[in-house]
Backbone bond lengths (Angstrom), bond angles and torsions (degrees), N, CA, C in turn:
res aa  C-N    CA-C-N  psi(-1)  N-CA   C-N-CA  omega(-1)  CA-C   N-CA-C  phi
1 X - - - 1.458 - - 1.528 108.72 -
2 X 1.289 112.65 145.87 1.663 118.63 -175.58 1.118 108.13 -102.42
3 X 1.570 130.83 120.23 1.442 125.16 169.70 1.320 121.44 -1.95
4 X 1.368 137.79 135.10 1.510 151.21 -153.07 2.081 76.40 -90.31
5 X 1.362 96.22 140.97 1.449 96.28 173.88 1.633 115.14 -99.46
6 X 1.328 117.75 9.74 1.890 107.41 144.66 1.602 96.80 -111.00
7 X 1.566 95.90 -161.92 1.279 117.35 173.19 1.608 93.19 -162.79
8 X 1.454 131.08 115.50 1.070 128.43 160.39 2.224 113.49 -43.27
9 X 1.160 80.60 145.02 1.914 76.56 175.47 1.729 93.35 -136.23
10 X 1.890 116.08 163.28 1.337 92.42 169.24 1.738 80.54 -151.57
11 X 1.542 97.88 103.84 1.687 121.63 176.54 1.720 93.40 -45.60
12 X 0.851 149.70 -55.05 1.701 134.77 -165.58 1.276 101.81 -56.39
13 X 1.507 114.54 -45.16 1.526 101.49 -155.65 1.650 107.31 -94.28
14 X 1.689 115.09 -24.80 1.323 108.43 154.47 1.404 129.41 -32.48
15 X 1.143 80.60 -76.81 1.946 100.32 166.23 1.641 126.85 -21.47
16 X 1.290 86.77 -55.19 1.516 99.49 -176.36 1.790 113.79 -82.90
17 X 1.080 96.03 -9.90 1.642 89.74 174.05 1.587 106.27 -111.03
18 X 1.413 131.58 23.15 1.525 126.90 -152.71 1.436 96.69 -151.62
19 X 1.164 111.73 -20.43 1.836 113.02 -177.49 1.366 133.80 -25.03
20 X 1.898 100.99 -35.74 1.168 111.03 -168.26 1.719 110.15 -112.52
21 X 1.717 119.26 33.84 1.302 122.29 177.27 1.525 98.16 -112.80
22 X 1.177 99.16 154.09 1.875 129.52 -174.57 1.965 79.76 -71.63
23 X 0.978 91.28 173.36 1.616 128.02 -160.30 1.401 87.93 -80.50
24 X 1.581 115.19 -51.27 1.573 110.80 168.39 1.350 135.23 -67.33
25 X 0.922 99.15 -11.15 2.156 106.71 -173.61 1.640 78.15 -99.43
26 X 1.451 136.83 -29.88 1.758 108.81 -177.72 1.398 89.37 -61.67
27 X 1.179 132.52 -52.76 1.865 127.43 -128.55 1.784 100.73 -84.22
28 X 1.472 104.16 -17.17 1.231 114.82 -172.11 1.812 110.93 -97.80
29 X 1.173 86.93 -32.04 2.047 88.81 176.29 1.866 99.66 -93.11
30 X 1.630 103.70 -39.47 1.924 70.85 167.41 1.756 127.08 -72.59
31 X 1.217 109.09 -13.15 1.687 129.48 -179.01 1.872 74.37 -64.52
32 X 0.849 143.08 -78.14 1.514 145.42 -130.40 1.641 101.76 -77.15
33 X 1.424 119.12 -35.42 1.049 129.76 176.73 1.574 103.25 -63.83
34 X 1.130 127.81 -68.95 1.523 152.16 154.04 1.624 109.16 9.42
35 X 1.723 98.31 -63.70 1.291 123.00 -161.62 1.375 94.49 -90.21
36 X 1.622 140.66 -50.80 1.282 130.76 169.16 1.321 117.74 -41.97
37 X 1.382 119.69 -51.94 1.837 110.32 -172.06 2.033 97.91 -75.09
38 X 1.291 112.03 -27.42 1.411 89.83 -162.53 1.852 102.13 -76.69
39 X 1.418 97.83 -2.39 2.226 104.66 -178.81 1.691 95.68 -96.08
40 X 1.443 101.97 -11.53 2.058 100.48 -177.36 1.355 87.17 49.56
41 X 1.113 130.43 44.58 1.200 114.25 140.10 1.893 117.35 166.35
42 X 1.388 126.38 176.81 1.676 109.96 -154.72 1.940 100.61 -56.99
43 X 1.733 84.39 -179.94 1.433 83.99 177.88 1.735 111.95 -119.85
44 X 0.966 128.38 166.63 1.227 121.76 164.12 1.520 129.95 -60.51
45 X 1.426 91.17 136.20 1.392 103.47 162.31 1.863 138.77 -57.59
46 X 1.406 89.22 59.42 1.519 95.90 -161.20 1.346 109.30 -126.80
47 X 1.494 128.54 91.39 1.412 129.97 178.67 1.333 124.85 -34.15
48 X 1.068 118.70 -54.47 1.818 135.87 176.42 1.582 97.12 -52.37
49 X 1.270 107.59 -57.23 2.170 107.06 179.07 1.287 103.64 -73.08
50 X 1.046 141.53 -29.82 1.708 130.47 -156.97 2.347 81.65 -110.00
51 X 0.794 134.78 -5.48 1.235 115.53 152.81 1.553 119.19 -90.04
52 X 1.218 124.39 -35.54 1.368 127.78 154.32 1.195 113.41 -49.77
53 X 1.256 141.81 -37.20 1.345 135.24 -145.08 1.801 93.41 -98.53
54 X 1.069 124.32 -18.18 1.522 143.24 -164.95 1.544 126.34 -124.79
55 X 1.804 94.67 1.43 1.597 107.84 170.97 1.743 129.70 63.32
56 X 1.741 91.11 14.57 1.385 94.15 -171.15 1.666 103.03 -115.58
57 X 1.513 122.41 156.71 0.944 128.45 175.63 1.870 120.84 -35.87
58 X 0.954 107.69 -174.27 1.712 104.17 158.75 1.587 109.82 -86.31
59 X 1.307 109.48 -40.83 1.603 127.05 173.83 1.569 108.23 -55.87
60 X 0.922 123.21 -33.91 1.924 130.82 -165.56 1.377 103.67 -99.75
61 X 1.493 104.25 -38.70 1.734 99.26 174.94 1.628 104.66 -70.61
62 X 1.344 121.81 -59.76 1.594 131.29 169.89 2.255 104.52 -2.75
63 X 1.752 76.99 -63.67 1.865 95.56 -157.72 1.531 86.90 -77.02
64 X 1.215 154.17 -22.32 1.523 146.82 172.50 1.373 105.75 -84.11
65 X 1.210 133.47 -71.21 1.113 131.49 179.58 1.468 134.97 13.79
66 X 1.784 97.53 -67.62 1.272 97.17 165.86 1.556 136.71 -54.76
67 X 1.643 106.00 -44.62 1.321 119.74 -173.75 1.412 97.75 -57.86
68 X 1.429 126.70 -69.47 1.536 123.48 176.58 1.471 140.62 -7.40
69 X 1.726 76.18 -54.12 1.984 95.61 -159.80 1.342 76.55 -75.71
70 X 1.675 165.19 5.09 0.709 130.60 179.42 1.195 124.52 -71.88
71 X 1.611 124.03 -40.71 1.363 146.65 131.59 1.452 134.58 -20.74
72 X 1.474 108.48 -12.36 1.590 117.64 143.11 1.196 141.94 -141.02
73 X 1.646 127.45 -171.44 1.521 107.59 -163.92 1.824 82.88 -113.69
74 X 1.439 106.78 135.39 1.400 126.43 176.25 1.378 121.93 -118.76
75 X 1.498 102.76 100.29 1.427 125.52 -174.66 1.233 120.43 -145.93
76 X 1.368 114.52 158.05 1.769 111.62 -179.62 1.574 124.67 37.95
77 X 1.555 95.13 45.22 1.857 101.53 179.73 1.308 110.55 68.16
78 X 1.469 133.00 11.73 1.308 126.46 -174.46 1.938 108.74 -137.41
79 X 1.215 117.29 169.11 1.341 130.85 -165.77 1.281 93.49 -142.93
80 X 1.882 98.65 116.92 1.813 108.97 -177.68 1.245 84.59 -117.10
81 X 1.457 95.27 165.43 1.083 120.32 -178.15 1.545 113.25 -139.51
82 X 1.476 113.76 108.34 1.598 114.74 -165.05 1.165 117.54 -64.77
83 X 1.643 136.63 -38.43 1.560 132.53 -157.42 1.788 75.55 -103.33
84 X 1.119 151.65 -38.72 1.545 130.27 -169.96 1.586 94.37 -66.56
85 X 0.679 115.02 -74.71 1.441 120.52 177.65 1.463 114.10 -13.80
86 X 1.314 122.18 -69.98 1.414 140.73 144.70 1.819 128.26 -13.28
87 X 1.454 96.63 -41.35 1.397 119.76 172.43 1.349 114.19 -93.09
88 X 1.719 118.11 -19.14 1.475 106.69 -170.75 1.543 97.45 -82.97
89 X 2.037 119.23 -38.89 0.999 100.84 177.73 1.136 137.25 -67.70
90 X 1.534 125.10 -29.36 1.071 141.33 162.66 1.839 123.36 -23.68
91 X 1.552 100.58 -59.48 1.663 115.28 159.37 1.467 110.95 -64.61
92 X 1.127 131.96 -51.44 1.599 119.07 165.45 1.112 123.72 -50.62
93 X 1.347 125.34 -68.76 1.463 137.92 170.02 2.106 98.43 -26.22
94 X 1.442 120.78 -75.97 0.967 133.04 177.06 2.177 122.62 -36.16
95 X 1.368 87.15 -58.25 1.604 90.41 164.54 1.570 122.77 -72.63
96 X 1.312 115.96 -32.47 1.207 121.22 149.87 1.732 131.98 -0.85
97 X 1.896 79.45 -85.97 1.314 100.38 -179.59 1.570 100.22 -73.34
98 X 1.391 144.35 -22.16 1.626 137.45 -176.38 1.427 85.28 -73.40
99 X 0.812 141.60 -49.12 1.812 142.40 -169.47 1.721 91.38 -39.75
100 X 1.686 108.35 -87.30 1.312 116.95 -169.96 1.358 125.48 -63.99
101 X 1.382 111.05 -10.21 1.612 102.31 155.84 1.041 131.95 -87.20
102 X 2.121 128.78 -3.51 1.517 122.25 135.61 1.062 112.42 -77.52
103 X 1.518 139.62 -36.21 1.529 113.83 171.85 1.207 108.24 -35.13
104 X 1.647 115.89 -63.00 1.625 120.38 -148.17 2.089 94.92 -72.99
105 X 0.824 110.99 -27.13 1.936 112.58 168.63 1.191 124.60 -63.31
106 X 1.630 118.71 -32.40 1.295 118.55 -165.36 1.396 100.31 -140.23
């Protein structure tokens, strides 16, 4: 399956959980968000890729890092992400059922 081509977003509730990041931890945790829905799914636990993936040095990712990971669950070499996650099924679940209502039509 190819990345769902939206992603619902909901600016209030972003907002309200992000208030207190530098201008760079936004560009770098929505970059991360970005890169999670377009993998449908977490990303690795890999400093060298998750600073590439977010345009920041190894040094800049280092000093962000922390603030970030707060925003996901980090386990088994991987970085989840609960409300994307939430949204990927949501678009599956949804196309799903568009699937079986032309099966069930035609």
């Amino acid at each position: 399956m190819s990345a769902p081509p939206y992603m619902r977003f909901w600016p209030a509730d972003y907002l309200g959980d992000t208030r207190h990041l530098t201008t760079q931890e936004h560009g770098a945790y929505l970059l991360l968000i970005l890169a999670y829905w377009q993998n449908e799914g977490p990303l690795a636990d890999d400093d060298k890729r998750m600073a590439r993936i977010v345009g920041m040095t190894p040094r800049e990712w280092t000093k962000a890092k922390k603030t970030i990971a707060e925003f996901f669950q980090i386990a088994a070499g991987q970085w989840r992400h609960k409300r994307i996650e939430a949204e990927l099924a949501h678009v599956r679940t949804k196309s799903a059922k568009a699937s079986a209502a032309v099966k069930t039509r035609y």
